[in-house]
KEMAR-244211 format. One record per residue (C-alpha): x, y, z. Coordinates in steps of 0.25 Angstrom, whole numbers. Example, Ala and Ser with C-alpha at 12.3 -4.5 7.8 and 13.67 -1.06 7.14 Angstrom:
BEGIN
+-------+-------+-------+
:     x :     y :     z :
+-------+-------+-------+
:    49 :   -18 :    31 :
:    55 :    -4 :    29 :
+-------+-------+-------+
END
This chain:
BEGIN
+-------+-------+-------+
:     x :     y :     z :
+-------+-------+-------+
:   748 :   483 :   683 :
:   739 :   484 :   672 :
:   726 :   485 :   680 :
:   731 :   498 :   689 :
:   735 :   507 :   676 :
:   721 :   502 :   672 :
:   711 :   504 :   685 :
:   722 :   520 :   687 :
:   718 :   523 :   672 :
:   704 :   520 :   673 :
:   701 :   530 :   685 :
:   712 :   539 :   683 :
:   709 :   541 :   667 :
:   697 :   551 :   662 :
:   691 :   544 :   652 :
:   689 :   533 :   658 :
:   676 :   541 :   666 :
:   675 :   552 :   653 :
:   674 :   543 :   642 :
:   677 :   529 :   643 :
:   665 :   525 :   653 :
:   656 :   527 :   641 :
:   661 :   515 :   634 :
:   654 :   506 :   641 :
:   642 :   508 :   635 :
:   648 :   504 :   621 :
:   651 :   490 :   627 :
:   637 :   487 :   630 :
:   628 :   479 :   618 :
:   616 :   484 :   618 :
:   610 :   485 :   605 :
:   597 :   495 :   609 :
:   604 :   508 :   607 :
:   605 :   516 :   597 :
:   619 :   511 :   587 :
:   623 :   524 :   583 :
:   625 :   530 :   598 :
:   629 :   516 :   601 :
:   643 :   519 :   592 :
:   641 :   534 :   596 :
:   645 :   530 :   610 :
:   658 :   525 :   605 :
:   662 :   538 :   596 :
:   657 :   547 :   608 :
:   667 :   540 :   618 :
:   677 :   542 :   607 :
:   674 :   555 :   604 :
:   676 :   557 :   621 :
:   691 :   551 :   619 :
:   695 :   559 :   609 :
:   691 :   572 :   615 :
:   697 :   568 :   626 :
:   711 :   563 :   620 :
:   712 :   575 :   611 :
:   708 :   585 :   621 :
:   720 :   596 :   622 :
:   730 :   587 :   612 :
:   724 :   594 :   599 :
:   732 :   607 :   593 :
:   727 :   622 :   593 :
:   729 :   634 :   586 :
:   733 :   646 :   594 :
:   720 :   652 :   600 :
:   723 :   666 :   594 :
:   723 :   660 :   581 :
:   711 :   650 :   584 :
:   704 :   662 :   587 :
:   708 :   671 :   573 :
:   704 :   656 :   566 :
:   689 :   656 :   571 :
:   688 :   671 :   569 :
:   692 :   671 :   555 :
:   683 :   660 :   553 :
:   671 :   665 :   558 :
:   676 :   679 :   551 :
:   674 :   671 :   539 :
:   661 :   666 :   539 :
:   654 :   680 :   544 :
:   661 :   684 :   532 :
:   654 :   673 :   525 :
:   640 :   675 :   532 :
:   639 :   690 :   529 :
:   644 :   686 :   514 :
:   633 :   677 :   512 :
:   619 :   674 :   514 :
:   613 :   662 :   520 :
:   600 :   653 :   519 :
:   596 :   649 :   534 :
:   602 :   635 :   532 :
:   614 :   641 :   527 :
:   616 :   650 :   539 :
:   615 :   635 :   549 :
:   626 :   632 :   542 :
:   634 :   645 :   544 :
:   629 :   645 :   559 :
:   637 :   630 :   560 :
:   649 :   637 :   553 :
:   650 :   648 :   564 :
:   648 :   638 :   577 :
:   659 :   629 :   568 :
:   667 :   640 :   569 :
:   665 :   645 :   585 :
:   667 :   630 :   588 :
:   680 :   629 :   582 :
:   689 :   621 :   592 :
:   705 :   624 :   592 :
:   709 :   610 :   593 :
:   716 :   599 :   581 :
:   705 :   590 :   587 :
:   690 :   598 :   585 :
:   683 :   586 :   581 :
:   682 :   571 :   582 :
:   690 :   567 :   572 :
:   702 :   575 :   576 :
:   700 :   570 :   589 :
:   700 :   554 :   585 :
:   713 :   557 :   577 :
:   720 :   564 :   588 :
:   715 :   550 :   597 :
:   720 :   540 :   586 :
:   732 :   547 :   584 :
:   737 :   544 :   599 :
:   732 :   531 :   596 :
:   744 :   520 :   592 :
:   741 :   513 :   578 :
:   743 :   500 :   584 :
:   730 :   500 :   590 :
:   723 :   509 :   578 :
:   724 :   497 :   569 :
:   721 :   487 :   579 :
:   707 :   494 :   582 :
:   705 :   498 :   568 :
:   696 :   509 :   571 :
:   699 :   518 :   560 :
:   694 :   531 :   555 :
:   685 :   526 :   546 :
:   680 :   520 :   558 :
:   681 :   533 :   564 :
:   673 :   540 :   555 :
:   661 :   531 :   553 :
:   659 :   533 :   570 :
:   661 :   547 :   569 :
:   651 :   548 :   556 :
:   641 :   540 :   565 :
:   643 :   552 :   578 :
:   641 :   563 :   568 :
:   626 :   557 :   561 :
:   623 :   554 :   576 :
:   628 :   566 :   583 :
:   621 :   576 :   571 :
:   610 :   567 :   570 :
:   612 :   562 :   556 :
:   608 :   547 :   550 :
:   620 :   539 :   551 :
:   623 :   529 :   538 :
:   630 :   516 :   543 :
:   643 :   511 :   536 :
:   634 :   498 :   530 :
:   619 :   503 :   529 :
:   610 :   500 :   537 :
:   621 :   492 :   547 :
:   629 :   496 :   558 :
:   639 :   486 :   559 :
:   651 :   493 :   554 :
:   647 :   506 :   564 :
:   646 :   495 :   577 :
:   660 :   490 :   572 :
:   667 :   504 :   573 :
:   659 :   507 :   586 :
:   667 :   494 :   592 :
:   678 :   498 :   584 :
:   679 :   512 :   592 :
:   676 :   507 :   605 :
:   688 :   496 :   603 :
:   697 :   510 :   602 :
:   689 :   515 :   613 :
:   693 :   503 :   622 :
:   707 :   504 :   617 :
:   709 :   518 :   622 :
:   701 :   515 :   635 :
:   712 :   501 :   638 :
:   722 :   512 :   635 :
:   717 :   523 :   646 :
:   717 :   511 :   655 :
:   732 :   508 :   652 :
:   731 :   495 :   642 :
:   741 :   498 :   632 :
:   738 :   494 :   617 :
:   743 :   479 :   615 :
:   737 :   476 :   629 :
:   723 :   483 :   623 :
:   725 :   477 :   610 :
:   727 :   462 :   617 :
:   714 :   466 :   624 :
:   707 :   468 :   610 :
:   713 :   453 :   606 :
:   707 :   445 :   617 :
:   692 :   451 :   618 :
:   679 :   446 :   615 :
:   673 :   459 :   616 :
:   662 :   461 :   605 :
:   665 :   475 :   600 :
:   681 :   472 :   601 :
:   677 :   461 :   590 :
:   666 :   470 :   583 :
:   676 :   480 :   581 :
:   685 :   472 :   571 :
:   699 :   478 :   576 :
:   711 :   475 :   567 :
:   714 :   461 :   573 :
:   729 :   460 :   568 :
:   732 :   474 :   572 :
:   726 :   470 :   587 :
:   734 :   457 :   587 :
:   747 :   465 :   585 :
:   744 :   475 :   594 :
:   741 :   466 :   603 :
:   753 :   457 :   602 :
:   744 :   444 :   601 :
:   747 :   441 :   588 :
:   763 :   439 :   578 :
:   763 :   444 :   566 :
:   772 :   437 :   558 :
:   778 :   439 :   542 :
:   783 :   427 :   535 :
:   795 :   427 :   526 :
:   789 :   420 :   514 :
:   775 :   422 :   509 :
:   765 :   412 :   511 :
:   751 :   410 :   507 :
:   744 :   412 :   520 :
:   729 :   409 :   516 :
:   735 :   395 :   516 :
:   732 :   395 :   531 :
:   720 :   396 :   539 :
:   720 :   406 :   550 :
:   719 :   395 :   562 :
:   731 :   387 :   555 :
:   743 :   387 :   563 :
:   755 :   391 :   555 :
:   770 :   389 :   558 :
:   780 :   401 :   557 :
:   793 :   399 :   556 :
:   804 :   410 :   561 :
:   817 :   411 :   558 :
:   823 :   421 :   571 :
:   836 :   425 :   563 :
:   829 :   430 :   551 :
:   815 :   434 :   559 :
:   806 :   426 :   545 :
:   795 :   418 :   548 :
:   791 :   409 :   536 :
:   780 :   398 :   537 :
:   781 :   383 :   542 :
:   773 :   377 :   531 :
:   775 :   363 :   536 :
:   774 :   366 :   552 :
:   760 :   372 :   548 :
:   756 :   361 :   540 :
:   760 :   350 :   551 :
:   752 :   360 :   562 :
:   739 :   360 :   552 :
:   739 :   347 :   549 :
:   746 :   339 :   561 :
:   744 :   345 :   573 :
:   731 :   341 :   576 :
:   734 :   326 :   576 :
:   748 :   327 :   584 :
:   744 :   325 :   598 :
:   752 :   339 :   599 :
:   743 :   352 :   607 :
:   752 :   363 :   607 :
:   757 :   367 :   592 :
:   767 :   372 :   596 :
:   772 :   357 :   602 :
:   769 :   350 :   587 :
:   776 :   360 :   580 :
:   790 :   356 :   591 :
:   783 :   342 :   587 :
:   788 :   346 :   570 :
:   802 :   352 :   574 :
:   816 :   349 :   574 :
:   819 :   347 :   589 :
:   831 :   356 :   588 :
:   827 :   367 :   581 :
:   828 :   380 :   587 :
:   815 :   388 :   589 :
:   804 :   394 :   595 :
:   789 :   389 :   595 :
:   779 :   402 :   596 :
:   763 :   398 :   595 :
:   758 :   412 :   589 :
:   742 :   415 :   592 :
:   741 :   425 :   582 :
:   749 :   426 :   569 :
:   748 :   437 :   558 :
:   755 :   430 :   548 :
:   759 :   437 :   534 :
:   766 :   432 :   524 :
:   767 :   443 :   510 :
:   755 :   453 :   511 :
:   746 :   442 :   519 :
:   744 :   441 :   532 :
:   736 :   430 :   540 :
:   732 :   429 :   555 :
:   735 :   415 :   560 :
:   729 :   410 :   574 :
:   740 :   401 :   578 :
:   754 :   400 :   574 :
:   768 :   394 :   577 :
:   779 :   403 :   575 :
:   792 :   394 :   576 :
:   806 :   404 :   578 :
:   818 :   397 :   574 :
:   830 :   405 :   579 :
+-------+-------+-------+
END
């Protein structure tokens, strides 16, 4: 079951004492702290994973040659020095080089960046596009620790608002939660379905890619008809009728079944659609009646999402 991988996980996994108890604070609504260190929080815990995860799985150069490197390096700025004279400010900047320099790590994954990469690189595509945190995203978060970090004024991405800052902060933790469900032993479409059925307030705020979700998820077809339609013709709440022909695997659009659902349905006494469509049909016709929740329906480069459907397989 379900639950035992989830409560062995829980007290057998690290990061669950390491890093993830500090999420709970991201979940609370207080609104009388500070904003920036607020979405700080979030990037810090981030920041924890990633080192973490990339920890031992970056490259090296061989420590001989790592070595000869930093030597060389500092050989050439003594070189540099004693060619040159320097103003006082100038030598602070010097002084930086050098500790850059003695600080040098022997790792693919010296800084943040590197180690996010690494991270979203084990990361399956599926789920990438469905939480649509992307590195733009990234790099607004990671501007914002720098200012606060260094102590530097911080300009919002709309002046003078915060909004699109609050939105990737909700944005992040959703890929937070997502690798946290995952350590617990959810696997994606079970995390994804998770996501659909909500009513969390910063799942919402974090305006995830809705379709990508729904397919992930499994909650939703996807279907392409075989003639081009216009579908603007049809509101989002109508029900629409698919036809599918099993042979030749096409699925065209019943005009009229739809018509008769829009327009008749409501007056027929009938509850279940799919009963007043059997109500329309030829008794001896062989097929399949399928209520669909969700529809992605496209037809030539359009695509429309449809809540309600029928999707009628003639085999």
């Amino acid at each position: 079951m379900l639950w035992e991988t989830i409560i062995t996980n829980y007290f057998k996994v690290k990061s669950f004492r390491t890093i993830w108890n500090r999420l709970v604070v991201s979940f609370s609504n207080s609104r009388t702290d500070i904003w920036q260190y607020r979405i700080l929080s979030v990037v810090v815990t981030l920041e924890m994973y990633c080192e973490q995860e990339s920890r031992g799985k970056g490259h090296k150069l061989n420590k001989a040659k790592f070595n000869e490197l930093r030597s060389q390096l500092n050989d050439t700025l003594q070189t540099f020095i004693e060619s040159n004279e320097f103003s006082e400010d100038e030598k602070l900047i010097i002084d930086g080089i050098e500790t850059v320099i003695a600080n040098l790590k022997n790792t693919s994954h010296p800084t943040l960046q590197h180690k996010y990469d690494f991270l979203m690189s084990k990361t399956s595509e599926d789920v990438k596009e469905a939480i649509s945190f992307s590195n733009s995203d990234f790099d607004v978060l990671k501007k914002l620790r720098n200012s606060v970090a260094h102590g530097l004024k911080y300009e919002t991405v709309v002046d003078g608002e915060i909004t699109k800052e609050v939105q990737l902060k909700d944005r992040l933790l959703v890929l937070l939660m997502y690798f946290v469900f995952r350590e617990l032993g959810f696997n994606d479409t079970q995390i994804a379905r998770n996501m659909s059925g909500t009513f969390n307030p910063f799942i919402h705020n974090a305006d995830l890619n809705k379709r990508a979700r729904d397919k992930l998820a499994g909650t939703a077809s996807f279907i392409t008809l075989h003639e081009e339609i216009d579908l603007n013709r049809f509101s989002f709440v109508d029900c629409l009728v698919i036809d599918h022909d099993a042979k030749s695997d096409q699925f065209t659009f019943n005009e009229h079944l739809s018509y008769e659902i829009k327009h008749n349905k409501r007056n027929s006494g009938i509850a279940d659609v799919r009963d007043f469509i059997r109500s329309k049909l030829l008794q001896n016709i062989d097929l399949e009646i399928e209520y669909v929740n969700t529809l992605y329906l496209s037809s030539g480069a359009d695509e429309k999402c449809y809540y309600g459907a029928i999707v009628l397989t003639y085999k």
